[in-house]
RODO-2510 file (C-alpha; in nm, 4 decimals, decimal comma):
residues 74
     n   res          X          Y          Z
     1     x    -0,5995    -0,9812    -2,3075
     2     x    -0,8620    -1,1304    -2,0693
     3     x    -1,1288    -0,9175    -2,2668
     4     x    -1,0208    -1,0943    -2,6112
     5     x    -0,9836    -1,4553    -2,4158
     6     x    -1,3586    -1,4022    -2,3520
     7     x    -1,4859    -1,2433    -2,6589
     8     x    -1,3215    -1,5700    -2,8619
     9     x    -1,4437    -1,8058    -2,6553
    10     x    -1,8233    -1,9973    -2,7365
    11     x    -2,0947    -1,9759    -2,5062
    12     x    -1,9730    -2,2714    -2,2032
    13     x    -1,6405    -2,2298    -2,3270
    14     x    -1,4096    -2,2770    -2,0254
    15     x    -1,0465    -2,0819    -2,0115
    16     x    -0,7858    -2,1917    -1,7855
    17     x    -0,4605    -2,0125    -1,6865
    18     x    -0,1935    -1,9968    -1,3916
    19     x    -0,0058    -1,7359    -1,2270
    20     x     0,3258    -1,7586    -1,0594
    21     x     0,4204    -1,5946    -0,7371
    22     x     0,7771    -1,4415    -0,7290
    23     x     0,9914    -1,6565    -0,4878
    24     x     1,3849    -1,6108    -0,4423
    25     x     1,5209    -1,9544    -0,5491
    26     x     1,2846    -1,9692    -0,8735
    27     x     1,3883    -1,6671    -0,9933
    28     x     1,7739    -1,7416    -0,9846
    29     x     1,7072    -2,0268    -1,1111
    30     x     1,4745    -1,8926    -1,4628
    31     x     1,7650    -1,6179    -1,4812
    32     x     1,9976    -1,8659    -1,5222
    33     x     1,8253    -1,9674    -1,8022
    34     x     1,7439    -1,6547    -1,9628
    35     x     1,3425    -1,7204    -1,8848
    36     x     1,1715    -1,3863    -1,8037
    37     x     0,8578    -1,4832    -1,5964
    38     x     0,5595    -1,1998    -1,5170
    39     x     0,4705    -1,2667    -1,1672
    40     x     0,1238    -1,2578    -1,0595
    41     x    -0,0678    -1,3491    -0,7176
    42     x    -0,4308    -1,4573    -0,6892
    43     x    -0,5362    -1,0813    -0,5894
    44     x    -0,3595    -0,9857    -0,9583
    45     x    -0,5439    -1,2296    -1,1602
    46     x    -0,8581    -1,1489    -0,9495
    47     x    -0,8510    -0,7610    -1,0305
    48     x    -0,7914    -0,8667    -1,3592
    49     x    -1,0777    -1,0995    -1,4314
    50     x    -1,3568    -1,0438    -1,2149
    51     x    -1,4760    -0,7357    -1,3510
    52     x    -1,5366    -0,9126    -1,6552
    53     x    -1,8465    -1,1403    -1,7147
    54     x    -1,7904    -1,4436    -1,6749
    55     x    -2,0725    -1,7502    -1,5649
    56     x    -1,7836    -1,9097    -1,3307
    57     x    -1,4263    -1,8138    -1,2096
    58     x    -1,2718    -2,0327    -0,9622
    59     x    -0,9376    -1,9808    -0,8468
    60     x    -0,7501    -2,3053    -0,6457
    61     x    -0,3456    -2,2418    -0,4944
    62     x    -0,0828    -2,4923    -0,4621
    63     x    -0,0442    -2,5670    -0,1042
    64     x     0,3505    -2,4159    -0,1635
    65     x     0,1736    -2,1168    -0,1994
    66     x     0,3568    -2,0552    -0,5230
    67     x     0,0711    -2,1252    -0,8401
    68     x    -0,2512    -2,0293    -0,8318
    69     x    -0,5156    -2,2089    -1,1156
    70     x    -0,7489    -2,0117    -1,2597
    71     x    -1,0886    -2,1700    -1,4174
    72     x    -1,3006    -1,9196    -1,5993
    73     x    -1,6353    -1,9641    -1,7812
    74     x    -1,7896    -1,8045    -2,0388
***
């Protein structure tokens, strides 16, 4: 997926995207309403995009610990 995200984008072309980490009390509460959520940490999204080629990838976490940003250049 990450390989495609950079293949469309144009040269400076800037992708953003979150991960969620799994925590107890969220997930009751997106089972409740019938939301499946893939959990990822920063070290998932890192494997994930670094070995790809990108000019800039910044990563920045919520101070809860629970969303980590991901900025990625092209």
């Amino acid at each position: 997926f990450y390989a495609a995200v950079l293949a469309a984008l144009a040269p400076g072309g800037v992708f953003y995207t979150s991960a969620t980490r799994r925590e107890p009390r969220s997930e009751a509460m997106l089972r409740a309403y019938e939301l499946e959520t893939h959990y990822r940490t920063e070290p998932d999204l890192r494997r994930a995009l670094a070995p790809l080629p990108w000019t800039s990838l910044e990563f920045t976490t919520d101070p809860t610990g629970l969303q980590t940003f991901m900025r990625a250049a092209k």
